[in-house]
Legacy VTK file of the C-alpha trace (Angstrom):
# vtk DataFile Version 3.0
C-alpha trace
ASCII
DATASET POLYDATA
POINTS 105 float
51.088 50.734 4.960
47.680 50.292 6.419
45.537 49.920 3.001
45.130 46.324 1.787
48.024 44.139 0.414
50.658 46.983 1.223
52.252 44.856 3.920
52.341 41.824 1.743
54.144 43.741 -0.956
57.071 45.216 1.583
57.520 41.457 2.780
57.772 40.545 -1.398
60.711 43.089 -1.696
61.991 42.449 1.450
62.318 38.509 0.626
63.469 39.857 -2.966
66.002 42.106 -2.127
68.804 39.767 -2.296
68.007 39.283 -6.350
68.002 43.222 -6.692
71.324 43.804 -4.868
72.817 41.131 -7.201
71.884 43.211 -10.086
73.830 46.282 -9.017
76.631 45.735 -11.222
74.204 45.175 -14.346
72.035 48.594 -12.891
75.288 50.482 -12.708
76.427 49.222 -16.340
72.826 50.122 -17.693
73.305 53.639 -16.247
76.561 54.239 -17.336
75.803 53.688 -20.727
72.846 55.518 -21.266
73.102 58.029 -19.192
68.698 58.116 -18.597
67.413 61.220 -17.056
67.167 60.691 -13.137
66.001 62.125 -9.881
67.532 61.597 -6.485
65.493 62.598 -3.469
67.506 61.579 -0.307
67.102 62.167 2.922
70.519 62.470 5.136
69.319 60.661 8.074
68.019 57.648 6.078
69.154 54.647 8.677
68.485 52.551 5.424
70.868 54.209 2.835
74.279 55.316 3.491
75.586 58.417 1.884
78.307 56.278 0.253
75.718 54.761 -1.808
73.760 58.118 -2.948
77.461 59.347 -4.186
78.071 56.434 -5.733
74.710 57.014 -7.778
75.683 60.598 -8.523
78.974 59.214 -9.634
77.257 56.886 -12.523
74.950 59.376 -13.359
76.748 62.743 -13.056
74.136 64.439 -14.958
71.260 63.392 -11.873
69.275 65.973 -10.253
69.665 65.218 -6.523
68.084 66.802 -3.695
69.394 66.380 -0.176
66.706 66.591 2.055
66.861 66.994 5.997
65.009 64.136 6.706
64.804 60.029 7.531
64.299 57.760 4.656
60.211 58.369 4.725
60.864 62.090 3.639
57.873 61.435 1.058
55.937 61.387 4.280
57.938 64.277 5.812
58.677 66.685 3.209
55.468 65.682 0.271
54.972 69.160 -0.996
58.813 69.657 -1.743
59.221 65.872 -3.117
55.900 66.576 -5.433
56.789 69.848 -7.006
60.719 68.400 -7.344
58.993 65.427 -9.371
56.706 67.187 -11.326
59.132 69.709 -12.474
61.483 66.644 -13.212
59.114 65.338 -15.787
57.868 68.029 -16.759
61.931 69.358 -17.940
62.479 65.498 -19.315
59.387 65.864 -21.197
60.636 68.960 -22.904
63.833 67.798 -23.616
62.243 64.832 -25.038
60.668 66.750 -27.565
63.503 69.286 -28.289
65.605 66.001 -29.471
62.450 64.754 -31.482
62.340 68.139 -33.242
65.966 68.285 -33.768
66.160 64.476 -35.604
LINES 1 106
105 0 1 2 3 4 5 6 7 8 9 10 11 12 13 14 15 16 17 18 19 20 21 22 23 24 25 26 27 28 29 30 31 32 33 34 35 36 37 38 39 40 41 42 43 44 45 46 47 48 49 50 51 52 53 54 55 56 57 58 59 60 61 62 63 64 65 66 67 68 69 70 71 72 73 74 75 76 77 78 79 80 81 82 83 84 85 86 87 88 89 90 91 92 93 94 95 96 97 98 99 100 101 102 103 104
């Protein structure tokens, strides 16, 4: 947050985040019909995101990877070598999969 411009981009989504909320339902349609590869990292003492709403994301998405971390809602800050090597193998697995389907068309 210290580098240049990062606190002027928090305040943008911050001021934003109204617009983004009232896209939900559209998000949650999106999802629910395509069905895109996804990764949840969460961390269970997040004071910003209520458990409610990470099951409700598993819910639309029932094929998500999700990862329940014991941690706040920086657990990139917390937990980086787990979140890394969780992402990378994420992509790394869509990536293949990708390619399977290409080869199988």
């Amino acid at each position: 947050m210290y580098q240049p411009g990062r606190m002027d981009t928090q305040r943008a989504l911050i001021r934003d985040y109204g617009n983004h909320v009232a896209r939900f339902d559209t998000i949650a349609c999106y999802l629910a019909r395509w069905q895109p590869p996804a990764l949840l990292l969460w961390g269970r003492h997040d004071a910003f995101f209520d458990i409610a709403e990470v099951l409700s994301w598993i819910e639309a998405l029932p094929r998500m990877e999700a990862h329940i971390f014991d941690a706040g809602h920086f657990l990139i800050e917390t937990h980086a070598a787990e979140a890394a090597s969780l992402s990378a193998d994420f992509i790394r697995n869509t990536e293949s999969k990708a390619k399977l389907g290409d080869r199988q068309r």
